[in-house]
N, C-alpha and C positions, 0 to 999 in steps of 0.2 A: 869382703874387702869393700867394694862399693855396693851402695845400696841402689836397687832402682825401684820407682815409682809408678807403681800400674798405673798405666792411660788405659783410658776406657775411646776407641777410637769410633764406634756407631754413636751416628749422630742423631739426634732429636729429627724426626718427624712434622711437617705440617700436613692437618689432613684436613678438606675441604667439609664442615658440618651444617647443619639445618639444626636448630635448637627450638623446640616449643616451649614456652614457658607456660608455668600455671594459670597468667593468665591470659591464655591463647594467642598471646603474641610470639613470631617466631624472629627469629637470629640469623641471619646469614654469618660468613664468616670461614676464620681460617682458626686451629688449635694445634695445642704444641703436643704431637705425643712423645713420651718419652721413648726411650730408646731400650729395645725389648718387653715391650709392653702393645699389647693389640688393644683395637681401637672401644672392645668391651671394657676396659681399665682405665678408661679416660675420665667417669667421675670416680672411683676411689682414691683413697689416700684422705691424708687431714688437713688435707689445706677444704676451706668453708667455698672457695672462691674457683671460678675456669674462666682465665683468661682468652676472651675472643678478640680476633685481630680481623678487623672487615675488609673486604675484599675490595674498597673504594680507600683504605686505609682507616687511619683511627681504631683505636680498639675499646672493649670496656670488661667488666671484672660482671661475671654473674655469678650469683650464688648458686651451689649448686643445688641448697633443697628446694628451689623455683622453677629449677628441669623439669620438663615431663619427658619429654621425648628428644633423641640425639639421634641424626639421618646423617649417613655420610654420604656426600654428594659428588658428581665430579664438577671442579670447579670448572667458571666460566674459561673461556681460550686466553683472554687475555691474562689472565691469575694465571694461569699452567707457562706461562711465557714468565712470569714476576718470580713464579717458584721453581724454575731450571727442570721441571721436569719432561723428560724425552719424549717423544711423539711416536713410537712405534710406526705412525704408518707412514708418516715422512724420512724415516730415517736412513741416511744413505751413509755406507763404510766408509767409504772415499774421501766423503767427505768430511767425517768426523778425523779422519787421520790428516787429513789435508793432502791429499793423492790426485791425480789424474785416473780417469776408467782406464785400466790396460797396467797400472803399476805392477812391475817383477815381485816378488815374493819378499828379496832382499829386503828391497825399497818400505813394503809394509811392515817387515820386519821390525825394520828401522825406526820407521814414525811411531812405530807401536812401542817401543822401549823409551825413546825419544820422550813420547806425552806420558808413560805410565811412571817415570821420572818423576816429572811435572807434578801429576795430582794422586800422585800414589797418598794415600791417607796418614800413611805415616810420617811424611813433611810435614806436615801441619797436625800434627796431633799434640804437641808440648805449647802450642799458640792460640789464644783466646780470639775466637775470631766468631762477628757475627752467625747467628743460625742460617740467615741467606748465604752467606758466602761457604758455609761450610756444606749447605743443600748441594749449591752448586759446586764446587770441587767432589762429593759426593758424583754424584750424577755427571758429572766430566768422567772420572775416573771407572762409572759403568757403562757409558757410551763408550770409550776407549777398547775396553776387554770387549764390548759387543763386536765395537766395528772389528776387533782380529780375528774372534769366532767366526765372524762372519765370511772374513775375506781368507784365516788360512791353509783354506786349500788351493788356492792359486796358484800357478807353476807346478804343482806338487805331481807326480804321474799316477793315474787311477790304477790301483792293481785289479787287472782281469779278475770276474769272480768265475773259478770251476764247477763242477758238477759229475757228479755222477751219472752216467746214462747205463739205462737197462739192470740195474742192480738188485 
């Protein structure tokens, strides 16, 4: 009766590269990878051209038989801040839920339905919407699932672990 239309909801990739060219000038830069595809598939395909996007902006088209070498790097702090990517070692539960230290169990519960709402992937998957914006919605919506991992055992009671003695 109705038909629906596969969305493909994994988003495209930018990943931080070093490009050496043939002739031994090198490329800083950001590149789009596509979505299910690791970062050894990023010159195949038949397009002639790999679009780089510079990390000061501006971008330009290289050919890829001019490649020698592809380094993937991690970008500079300020880039990792442009591209909504999470900081593992700053990252606080609390705060991604938007909590106080000491929040009930309920309370996380709550923010954590509350944002997975928000940027659940499937809101936005029938909407054309820039690759930054979708990184970020991306990467909101996996801060979110961390910070509950994180936080839910909170309030929860530890079940005693038993043992066997002298068996």
């Amino acid at each position: 009766m109705f038909e629906r239309n596969r969305v493909d909801n994994r988003a495209e990739t930018l990943i931080a590269i070093e490009i050496t060219m043939a002739d031994a000038s090198v490329l800083s830069g950001r590149a789009v990878l596509p979505a299910g595809r690791g970062v050894h598939k990023l010159l195949d395909g038949e397009e002639a051209f790999l679009y780089i996007e510079g990390f000061e902006g501006g971008g330009s088209f290289v050919p890829k038989s001019d490649i020698r070498n592809v380094k993937v790097i991690a970008p500079p702090r300020a880039v990792a801040t442009a591209l909504f990517i999470p900081d593992a070692r700053n990252f606080d539960p609390h705060r991604v839920l938007g909590l106080e230290k000491g929040a009930s169990f309920e309370q996380i519960r709550d923010a954590y339905h509350r944002l997975s709402k928000v940027y659940h992937p499937d809101r936005y998957a029938a909407i054309d919407l820039p690759r930054e914006v979708k990184a970020y919605l991306d990467a909101m919506s996996k801060n979110v699932n961390a910070a509950f991992q994180a936080l839910r055992h909170v309030g929860q009671k530890q079940q005693p672990v038993y043992s066997r003695r002298g068996a």
